[in-house]
C-alpha positions, 0 to 999 in steps of 0.5 A: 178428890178435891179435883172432884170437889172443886168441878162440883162446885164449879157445876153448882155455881152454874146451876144457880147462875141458869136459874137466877137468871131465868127467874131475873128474867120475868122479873121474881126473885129466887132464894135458896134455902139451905136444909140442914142435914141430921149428920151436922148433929151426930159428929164434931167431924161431920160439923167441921165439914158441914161448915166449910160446905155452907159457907162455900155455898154461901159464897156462891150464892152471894156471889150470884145475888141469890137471897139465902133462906138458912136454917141453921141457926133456928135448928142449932137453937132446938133443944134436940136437933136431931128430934127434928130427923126420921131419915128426913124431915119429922113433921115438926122438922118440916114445919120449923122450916115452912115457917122460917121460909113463909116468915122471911118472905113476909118480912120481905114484903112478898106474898105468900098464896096457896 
């Protein structure tokens, strides 16, 4: 299985490495936004796994010169994460994360247009 993993990964990095350097090449800046997901909530298990996977696709990226957009630390500071989840994203999930993409781009400096 960690064979599996491991080829996973290794087709991951190249997908961010195609994409970064499409979107290098007409001069943007791409960033990948790390979602969280409901199961990091419901086990000390799932937790352990969920942050060996961040920080392995944390280290691709940086690796690539991909900006990260995390939203780990602004779910674990909710009162009850798990509100945030209805299969996917509650209304109020979706908003928390809209607002941390458009508020990071300000702070760099980016325009954000409709």
């Amino acid at each position: 299985q960690n064979k599996v993993i491991e080829k996973l990964y290794q087709e991951y990095e190249l997908i961010l490495r195609d994409a970064h350097q499409a979107v290098d090449a007409w001069g943007g800046t791409i960033y990948l936004v790390f979602l969280q997901s409901k199961q990091k909530y419901t086990s000390w298990q799932h937790d352990l796994s969920y942050a060996k996977q961040r920080e392995r696709v944390f280290s691709i990226a940086d690796k690539i010169g991909i900006k990260i957009i995390d939203t780990t630390p602004i779910f674990d500071a909710h009162p009850d994460p798990l509100s945030l989840f209805q299969g996917h994203y509650t209304p109020e999930g979706y908003n928390i994360v809209g607002n941390l993409v458009l508020q990071t781009l300000a702070n760099e400096g980016r325009t954000v247009t409709e």
